[in-house]
Backbone as CSV, one residue per row, in Angstrom:
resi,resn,N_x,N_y,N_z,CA_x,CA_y,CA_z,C_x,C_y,C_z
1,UNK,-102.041,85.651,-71.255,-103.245,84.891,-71.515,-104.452,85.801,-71.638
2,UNK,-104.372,87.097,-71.480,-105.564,87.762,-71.254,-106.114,88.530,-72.553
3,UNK,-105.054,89.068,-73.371,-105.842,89.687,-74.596,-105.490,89.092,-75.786
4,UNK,-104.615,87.835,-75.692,-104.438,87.523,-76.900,-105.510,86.285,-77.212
5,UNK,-106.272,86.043,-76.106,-107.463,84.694,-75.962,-108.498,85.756,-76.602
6,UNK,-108.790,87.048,-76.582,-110.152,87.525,-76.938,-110.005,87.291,-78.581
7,UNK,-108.631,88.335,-78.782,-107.998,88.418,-79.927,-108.395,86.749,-81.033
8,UNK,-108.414,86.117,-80.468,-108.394,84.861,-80.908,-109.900,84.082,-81.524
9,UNK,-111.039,84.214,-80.056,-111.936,84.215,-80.871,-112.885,84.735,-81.221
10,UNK,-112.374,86.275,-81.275,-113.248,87.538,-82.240,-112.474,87.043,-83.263
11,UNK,-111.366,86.851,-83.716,-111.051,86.721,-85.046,-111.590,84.970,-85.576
12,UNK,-111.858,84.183,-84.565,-112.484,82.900,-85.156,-114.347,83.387,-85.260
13,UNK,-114.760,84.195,-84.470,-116.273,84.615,-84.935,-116.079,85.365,-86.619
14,UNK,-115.378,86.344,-86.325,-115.357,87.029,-87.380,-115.395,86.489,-88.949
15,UNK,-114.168,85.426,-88.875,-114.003,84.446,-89.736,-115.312,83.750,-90.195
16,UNK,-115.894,83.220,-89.275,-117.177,82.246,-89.420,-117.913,83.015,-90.006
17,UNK,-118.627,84.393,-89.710,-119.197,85.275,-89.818,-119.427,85.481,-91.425
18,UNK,-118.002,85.898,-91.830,-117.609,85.958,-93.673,-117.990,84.809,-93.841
19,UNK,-117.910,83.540,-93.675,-117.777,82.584,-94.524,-119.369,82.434,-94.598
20,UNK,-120.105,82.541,-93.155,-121.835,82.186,-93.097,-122.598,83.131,-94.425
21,UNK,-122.101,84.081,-94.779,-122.389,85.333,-95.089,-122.379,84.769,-96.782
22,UNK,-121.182,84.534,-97.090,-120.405,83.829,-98.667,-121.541,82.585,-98.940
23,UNK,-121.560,82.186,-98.256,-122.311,80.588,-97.748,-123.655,80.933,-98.094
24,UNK,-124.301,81.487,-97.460,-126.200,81.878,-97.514,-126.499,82.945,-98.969
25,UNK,-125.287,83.683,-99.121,-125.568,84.592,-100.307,-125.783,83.368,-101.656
26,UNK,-124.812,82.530,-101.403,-124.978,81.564,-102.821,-125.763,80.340,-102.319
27,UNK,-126.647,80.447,-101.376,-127.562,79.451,-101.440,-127.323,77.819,-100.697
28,UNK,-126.501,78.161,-100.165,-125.696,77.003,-99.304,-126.085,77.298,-97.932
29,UNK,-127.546,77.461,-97.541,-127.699,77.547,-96.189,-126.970,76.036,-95.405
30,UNK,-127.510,75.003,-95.668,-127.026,74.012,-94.729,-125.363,73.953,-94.604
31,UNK,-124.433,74.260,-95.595,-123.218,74.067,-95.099,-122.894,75.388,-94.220
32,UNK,-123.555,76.127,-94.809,-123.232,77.534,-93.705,-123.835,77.590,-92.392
33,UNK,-124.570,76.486,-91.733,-125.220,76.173,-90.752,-123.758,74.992,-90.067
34,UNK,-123.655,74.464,-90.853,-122.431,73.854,-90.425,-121.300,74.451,-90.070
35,UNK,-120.716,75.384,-90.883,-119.502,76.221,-90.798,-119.768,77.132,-89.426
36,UNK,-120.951,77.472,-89.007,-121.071,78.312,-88.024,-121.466,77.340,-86.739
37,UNK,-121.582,75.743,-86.704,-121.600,75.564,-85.620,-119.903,74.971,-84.991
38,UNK,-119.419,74.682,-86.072,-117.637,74.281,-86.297,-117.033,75.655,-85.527
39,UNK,-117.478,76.874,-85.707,-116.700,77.966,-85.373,-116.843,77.786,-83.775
40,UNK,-118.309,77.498,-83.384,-119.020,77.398,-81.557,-118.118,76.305,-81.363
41,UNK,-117.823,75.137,-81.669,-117.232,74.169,-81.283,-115.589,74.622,-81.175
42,UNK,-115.107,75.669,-82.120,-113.509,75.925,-81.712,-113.370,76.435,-80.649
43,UNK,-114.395,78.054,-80.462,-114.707,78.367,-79.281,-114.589,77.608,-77.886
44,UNK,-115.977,76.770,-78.077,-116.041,76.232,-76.509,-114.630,75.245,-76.098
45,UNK,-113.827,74.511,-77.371,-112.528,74.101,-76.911,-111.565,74.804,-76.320
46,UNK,-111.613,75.885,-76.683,-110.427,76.841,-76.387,-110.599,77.692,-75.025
47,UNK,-112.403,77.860,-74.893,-112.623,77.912,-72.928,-112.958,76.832,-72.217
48,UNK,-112.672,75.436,-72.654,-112.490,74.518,-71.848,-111.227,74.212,-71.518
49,UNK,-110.059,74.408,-72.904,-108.874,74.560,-72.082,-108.411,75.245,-71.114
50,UNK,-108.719,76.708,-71.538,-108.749,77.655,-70.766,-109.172,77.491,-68.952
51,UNK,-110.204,76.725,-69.212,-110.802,76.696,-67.940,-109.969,75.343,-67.406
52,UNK,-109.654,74.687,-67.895,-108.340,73.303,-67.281,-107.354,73.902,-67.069
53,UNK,-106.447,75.190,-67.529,-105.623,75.618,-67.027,-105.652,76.116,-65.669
54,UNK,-106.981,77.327,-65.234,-107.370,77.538,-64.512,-107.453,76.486,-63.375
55,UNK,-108.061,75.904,-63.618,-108.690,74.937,-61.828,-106.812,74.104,-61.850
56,UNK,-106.208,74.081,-63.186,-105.096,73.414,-62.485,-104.268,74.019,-61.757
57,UNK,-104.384,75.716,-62.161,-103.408,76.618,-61.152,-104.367,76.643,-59.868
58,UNK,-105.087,76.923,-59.708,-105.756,76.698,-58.561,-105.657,75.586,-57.746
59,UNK,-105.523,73.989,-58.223,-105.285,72.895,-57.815,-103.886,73.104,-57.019
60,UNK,-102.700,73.817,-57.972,-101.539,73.627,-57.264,-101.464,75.063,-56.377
61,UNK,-102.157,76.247,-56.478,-102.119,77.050,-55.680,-102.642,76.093,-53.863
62,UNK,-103.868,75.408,-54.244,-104.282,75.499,-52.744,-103.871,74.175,-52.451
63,UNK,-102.727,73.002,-53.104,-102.351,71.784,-52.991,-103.069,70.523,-53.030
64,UNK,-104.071,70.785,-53.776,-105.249,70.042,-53.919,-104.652,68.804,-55.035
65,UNK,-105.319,67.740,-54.478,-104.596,66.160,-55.456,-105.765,65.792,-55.972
């Protein structure tokens, strides 16, 4: 779980990044305002799972219901 989560969303920034870039060069600021808040939103899903995995190992580490 530890380097393949970074791996994951440096390559979903990165992604966004090109596309914001493609996006504003041809004059499409507002969808490229979109495309880059879609990328924050994959993000914060993927450390909210992250973080539900967490408190659940913790839940069953300290036997918590």
């Amino acid at each position: 779980m530890g380097l393949d989560v970074i791996f994951k969303i440096a390559g979903v920034g990165i992604i966004t990044a090109v596309i914001n870039n493609i996006l504003e060069k041809s004059d499409k600021k507002e969808i490229a305002t979109l495309v880059t808040l879609a990328g924050l939103v994959i993000v914060l899903i993927m450390v909210v799972e992250m973080l539900s995995g967490l408190l659940g190992s913790l839940r069953g580490m300290f036997a918590l219901y």
